[in-house]
Backbone as XML, in Angstrom:
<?xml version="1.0"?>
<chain id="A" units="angstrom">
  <residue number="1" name="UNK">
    <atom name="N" x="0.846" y="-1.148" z="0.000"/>
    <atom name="CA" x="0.000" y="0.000" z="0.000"/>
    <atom name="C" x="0.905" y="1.228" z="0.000"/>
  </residue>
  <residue number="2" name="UNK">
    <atom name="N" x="0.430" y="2.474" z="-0.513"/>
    <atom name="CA" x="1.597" y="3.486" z="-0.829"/>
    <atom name="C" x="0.384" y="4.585" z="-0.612"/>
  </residue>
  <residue number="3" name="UNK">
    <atom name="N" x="1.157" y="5.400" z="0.526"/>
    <atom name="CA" x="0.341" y="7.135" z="0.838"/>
    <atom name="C" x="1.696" y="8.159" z="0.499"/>
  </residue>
  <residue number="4" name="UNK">
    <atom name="N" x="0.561" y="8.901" z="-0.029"/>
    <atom name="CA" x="1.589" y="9.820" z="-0.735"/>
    <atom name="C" x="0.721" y="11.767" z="-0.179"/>
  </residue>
  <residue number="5" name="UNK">
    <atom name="N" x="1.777" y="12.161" z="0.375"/>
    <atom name="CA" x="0.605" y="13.698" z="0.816"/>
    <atom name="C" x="1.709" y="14.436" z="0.499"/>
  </residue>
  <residue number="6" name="UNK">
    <atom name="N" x="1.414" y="16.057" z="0.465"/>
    <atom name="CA" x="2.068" y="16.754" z="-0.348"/>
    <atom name="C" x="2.278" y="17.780" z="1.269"/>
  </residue>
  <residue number="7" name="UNK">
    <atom name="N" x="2.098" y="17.162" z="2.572"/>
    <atom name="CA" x="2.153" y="17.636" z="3.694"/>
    <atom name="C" x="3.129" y="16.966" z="4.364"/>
  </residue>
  <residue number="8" name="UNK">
    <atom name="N" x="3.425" y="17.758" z="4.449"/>
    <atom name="CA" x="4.666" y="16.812" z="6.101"/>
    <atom name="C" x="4.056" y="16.232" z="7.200"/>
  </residue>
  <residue number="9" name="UNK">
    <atom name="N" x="4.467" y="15.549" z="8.037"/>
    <atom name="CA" x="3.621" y="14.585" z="8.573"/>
    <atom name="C" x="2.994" y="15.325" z="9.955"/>
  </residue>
  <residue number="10" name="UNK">
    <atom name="N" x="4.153" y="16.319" z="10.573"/>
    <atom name="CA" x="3.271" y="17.723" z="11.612"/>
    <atom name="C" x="2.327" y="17.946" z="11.111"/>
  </residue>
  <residue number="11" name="UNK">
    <atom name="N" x="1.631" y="18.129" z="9.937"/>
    <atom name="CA" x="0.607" y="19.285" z="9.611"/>
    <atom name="C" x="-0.598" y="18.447" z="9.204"/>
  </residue>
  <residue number="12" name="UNK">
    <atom name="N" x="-0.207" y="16.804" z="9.224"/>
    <atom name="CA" x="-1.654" y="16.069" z="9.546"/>
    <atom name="C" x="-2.770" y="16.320" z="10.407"/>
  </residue>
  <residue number="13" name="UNK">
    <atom name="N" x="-2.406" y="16.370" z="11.260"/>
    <atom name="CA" x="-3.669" y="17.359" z="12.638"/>
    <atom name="C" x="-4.457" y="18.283" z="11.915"/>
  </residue>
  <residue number="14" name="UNK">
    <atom name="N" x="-3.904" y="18.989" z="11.147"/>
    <atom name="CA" x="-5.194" y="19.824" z="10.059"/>
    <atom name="C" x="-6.172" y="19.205" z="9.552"/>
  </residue>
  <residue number="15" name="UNK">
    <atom name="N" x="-5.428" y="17.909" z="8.780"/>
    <atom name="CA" x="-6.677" y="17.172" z="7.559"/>
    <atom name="C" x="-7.215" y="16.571" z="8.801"/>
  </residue>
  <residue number="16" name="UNK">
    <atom name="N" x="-6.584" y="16.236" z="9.705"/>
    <atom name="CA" x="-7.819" y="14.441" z="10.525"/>
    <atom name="C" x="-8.342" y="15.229" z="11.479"/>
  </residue>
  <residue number="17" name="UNK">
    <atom name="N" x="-7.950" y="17.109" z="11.896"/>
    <atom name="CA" x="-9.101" y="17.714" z="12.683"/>
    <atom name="C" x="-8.592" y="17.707" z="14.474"/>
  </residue>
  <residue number="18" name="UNK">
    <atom name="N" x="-7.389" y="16.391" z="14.534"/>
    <atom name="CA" x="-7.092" y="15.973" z="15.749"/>
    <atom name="C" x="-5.696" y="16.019" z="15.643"/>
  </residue>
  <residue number="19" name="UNK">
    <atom name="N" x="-4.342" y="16.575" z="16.406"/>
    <atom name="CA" x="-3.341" y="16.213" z="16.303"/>
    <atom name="C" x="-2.956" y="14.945" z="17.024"/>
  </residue>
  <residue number="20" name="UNK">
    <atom name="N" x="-3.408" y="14.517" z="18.147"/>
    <atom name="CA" x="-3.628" y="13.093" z="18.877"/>
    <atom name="C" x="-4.068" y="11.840" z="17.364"/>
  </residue>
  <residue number="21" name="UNK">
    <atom name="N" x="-5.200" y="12.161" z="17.243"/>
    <atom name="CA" x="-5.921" y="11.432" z="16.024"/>
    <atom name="C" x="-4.564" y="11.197" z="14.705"/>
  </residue>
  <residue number="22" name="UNK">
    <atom name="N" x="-3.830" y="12.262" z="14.945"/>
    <atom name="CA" x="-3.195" y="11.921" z="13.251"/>
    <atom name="C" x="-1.909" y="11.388" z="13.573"/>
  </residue>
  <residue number="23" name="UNK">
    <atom name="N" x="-1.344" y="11.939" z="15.073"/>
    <atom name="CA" x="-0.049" y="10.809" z="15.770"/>
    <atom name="C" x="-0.390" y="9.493" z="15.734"/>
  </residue>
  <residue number="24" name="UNK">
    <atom name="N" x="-1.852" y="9.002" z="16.186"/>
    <atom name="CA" x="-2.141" y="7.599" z="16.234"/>
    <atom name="C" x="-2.100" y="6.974" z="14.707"/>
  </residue>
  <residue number="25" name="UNK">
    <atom name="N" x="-2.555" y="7.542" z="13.508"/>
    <atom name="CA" x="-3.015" y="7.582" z="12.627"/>
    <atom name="C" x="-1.476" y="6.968" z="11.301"/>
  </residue>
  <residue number="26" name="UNK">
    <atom name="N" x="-0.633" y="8.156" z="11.757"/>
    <atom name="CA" x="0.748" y="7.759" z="11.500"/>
    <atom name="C" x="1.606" y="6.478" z="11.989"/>
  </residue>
  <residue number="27" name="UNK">
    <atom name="N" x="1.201" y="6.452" z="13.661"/>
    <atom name="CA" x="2.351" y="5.770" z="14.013"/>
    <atom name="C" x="1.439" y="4.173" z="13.490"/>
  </residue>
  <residue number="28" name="UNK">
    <atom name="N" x="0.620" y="4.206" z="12.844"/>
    <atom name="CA" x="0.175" y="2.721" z="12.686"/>
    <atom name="C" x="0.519" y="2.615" z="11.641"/>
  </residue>
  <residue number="29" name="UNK">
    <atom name="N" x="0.199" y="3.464" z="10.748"/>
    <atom name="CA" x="0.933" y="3.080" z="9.158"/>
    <atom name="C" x="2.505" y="2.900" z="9.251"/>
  </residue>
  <residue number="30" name="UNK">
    <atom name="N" x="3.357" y="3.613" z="9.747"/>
    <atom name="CA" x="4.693" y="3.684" z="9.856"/>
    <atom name="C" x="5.332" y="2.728" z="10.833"/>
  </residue>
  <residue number="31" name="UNK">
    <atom name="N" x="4.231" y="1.621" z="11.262"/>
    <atom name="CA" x="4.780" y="0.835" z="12.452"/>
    <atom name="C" x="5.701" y="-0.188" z="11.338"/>
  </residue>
  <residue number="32" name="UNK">
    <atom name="N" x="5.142" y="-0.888" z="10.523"/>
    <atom name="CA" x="6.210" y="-1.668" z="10.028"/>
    <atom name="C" x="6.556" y="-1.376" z="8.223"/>
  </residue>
  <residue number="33" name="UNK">
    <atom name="N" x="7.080" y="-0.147" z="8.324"/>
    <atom name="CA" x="6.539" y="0.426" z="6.917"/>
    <atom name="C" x="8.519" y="1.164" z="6.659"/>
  </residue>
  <residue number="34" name="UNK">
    <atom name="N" x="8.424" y="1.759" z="5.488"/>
    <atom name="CA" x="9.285" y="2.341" z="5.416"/>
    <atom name="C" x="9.482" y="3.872" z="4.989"/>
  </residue>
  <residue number="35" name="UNK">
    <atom name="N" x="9.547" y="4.896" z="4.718"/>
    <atom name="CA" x="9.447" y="6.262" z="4.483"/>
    <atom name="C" x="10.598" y="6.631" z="3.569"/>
  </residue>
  <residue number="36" name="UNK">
    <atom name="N" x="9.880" y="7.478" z="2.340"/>
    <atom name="CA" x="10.639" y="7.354" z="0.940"/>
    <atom name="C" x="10.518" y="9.036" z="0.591"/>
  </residue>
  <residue number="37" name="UNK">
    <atom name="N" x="11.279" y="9.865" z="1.035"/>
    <atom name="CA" x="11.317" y="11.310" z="0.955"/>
    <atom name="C" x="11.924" y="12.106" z="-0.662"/>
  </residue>
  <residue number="38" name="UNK">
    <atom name="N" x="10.798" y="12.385" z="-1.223"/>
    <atom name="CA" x="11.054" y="13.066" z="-2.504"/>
    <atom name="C" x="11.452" y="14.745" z="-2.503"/>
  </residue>
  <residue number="39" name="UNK">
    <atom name="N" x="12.612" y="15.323" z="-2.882"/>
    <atom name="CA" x="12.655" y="16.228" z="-3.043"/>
    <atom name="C" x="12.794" y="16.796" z="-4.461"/>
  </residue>
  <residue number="40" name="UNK">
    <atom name="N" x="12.478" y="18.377" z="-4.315"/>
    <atom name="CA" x="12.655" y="19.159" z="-5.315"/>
    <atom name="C" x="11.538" y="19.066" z="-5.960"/>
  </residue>
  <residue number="41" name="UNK">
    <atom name="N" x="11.336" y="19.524" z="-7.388"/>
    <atom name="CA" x="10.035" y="19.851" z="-7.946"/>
    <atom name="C" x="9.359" y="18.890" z="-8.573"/>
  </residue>
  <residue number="42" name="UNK">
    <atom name="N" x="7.924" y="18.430" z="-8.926"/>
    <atom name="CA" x="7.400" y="17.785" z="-9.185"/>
    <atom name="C" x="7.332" y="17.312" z="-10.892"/>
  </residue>
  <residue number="43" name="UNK">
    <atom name="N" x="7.821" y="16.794" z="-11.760"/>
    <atom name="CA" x="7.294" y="16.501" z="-12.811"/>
    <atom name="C" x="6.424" y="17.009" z="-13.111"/>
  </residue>
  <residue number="44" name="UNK">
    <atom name="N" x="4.943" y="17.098" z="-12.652"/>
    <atom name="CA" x="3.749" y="17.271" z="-13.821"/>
    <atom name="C" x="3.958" y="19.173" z="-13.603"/>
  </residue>
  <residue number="45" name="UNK">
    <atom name="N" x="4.978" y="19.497" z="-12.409"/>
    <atom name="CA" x="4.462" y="20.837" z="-12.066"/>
    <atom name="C" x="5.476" y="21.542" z="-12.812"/>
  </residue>
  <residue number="46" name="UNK">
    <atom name="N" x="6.660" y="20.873" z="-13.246"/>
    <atom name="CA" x="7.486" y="21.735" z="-13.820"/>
    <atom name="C" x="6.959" y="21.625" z="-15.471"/>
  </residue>
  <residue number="47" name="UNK">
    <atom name="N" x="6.362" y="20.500" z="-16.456"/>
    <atom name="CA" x="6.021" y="20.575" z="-17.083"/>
    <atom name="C" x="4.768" y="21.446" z="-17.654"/>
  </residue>
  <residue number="48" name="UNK">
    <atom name="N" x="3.964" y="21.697" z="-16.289"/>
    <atom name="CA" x="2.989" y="22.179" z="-16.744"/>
    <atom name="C" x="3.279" y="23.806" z="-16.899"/>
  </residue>
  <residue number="49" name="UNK">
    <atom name="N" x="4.087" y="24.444" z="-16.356"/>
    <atom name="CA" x="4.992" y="25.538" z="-16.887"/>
    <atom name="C" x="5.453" y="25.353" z="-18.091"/>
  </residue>
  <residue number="50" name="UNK">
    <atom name="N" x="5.814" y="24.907" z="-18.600"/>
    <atom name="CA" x="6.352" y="24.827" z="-19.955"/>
    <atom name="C" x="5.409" y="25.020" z="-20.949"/>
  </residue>
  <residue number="51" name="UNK">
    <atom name="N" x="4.188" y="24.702" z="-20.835"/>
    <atom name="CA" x="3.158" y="24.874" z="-21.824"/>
    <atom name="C" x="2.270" y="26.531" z="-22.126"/>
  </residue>
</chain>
């Protein structure tokens, strides 16, 4: 399974409404998982400048 947010994982408490709620929320997905950090600009976003 693969989650992908365009938020850092502090600023979950916004979307789930609860910062408790989105610590629990995280630490279950990330219990036996691994974390894959993309930087710099996005493909569709630098292309879509170009047009």
């Amino acid at each position: 399974m693969v989650f992908t947010s365009n938020l850092e994982s502090g600023r979950w408490g916004d979307v789930f409404g609860d910062g408790d709620m989105a610590a629990a929320v995280i630490d279950r997905i990330v219990h036996h998982s691994g974390i894959i950090r993309f930087h710099g600009e996005s493909y569709p976003h630098i292309h879509s400048l170009m047009k």
